[in-house]
C-alpha positions, 0 to 999 in steps of 0.5 A: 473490456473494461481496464481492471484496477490493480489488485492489492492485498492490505497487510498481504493476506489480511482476512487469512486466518492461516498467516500473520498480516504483515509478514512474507507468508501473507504476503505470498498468499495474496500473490498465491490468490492472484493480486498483483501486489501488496500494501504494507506497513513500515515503522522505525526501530530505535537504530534506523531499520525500516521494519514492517510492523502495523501498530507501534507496539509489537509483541509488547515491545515498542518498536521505536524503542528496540533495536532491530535484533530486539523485533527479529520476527519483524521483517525489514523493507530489504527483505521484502524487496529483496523477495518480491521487486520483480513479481508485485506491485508494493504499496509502502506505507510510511506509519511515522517520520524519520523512514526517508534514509532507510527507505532510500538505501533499500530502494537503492540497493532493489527497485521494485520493477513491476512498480510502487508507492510511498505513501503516508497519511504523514503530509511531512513524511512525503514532502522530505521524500520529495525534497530528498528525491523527486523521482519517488512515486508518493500517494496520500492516505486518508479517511476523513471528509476535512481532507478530502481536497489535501492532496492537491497541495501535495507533492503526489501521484497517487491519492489513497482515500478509505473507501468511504470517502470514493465518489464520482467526481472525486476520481475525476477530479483525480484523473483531471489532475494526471494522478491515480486513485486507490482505495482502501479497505475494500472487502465486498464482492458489490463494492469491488465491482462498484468502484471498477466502474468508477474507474479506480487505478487500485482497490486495497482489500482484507480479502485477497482471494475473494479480490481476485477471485471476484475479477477472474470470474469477471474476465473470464465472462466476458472472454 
């Protein structure tokens, strides 16, 4: 039987209409339709929390100018470990710099044990956290042609392209290299098999119930 990606959901549960994508109830959906874990989004408030908003701006606030009590409904990186670091797999994307202290000291008080990634479209962002610990898994985001071959001057372990970006060769050359390859954002039940037989370690979607329904259905044939 063929080894299947992990199965991550973007934002949580992105494509839901019944919960907001950033926030512990997405989360807890995509755990509920059955992906092994979950990407989200961090940002830097104006006094040093790590809070999980996608976009710089939330509910009209600029998030790097508030401090965390003025963004309450936004959730902090500890929450999140707190409750989910023993039950998925969390995909921790650092949108700006600054996040490495913060990062750290949550990681420190929780580690998540079923694993993780920092990662970054931000070549800065992941090379202070190597500076400042060489044992963090880091990957490197991106989505366009001219970066295509940045991640082999990066301190990575794991490669993130848009799925536009996913070939053949380039997910051997990945492997070749010892390093793991995501891809993001997946949302057809075709596409999700197509890069299963490209041998991708991950597959990010909007679609979490469709994600891991897709790969039941598929397991459960073949048994």
């Amino acid at each position: 039987m063929r080894r299947l990606p992990l199965l991550l959901g973007h934002c949580g549960a992105r494509a839901s209409a019944s919960v907001r994508e950033n926030t512990l109830p997405a989360f807890d959906l995509a755990l509920e339709h059955g992906c092994d874990g979950f990407e989200f989004d961090l940002r830097l408030t104006a006094d040093g929390a790590a809070v999980i908003c996608h976009d710089a701006r939330s509910a009209g606030i600029a998030v790097a100018r508030a401090t965390a009590a003025k963004v309450p409904r936004l959730p902090r990186l500890e929450d999140v470990l707190a409750r989910y670091a023993e039950r998925a797999f969390l995909d921790i994307e650092l949108k700006v710099p600054g996040l490495t202290a913060p990062v750290l000291a949550a990681l420190g008080q929780r580690y998540p044990e079923k694993g993780f990634v920092l990662s970054s479209f931000l070549p800065e962002v992941l090379i202070e956290l190597r500076d400042r610990d060489h044992s963090l898994p880091l990957g490197f985001i991106y989505d366009q042609k001219k970066q295509r071959q940045r991640w082999r001057q990066l301190p990575v372990q794991y490669v993130i392209p848009h799925y536009s970006q996913v070939t053949r060769e380039l997910v051997d050359q990945v492997h070749d290299a010892g390093r793991k390859l995501f891809v993001w954002t997946v949302n057809g039940k075709a596409s999700m098999l197509r890069f299963t037989g490209l041998d991708v370690d991950g597959i990010i979607s909007d679609k979490t119930e469709l994600l891991a329904g897709t790969f039941r259905v598929e397991v459960g044939s073949q048994e």
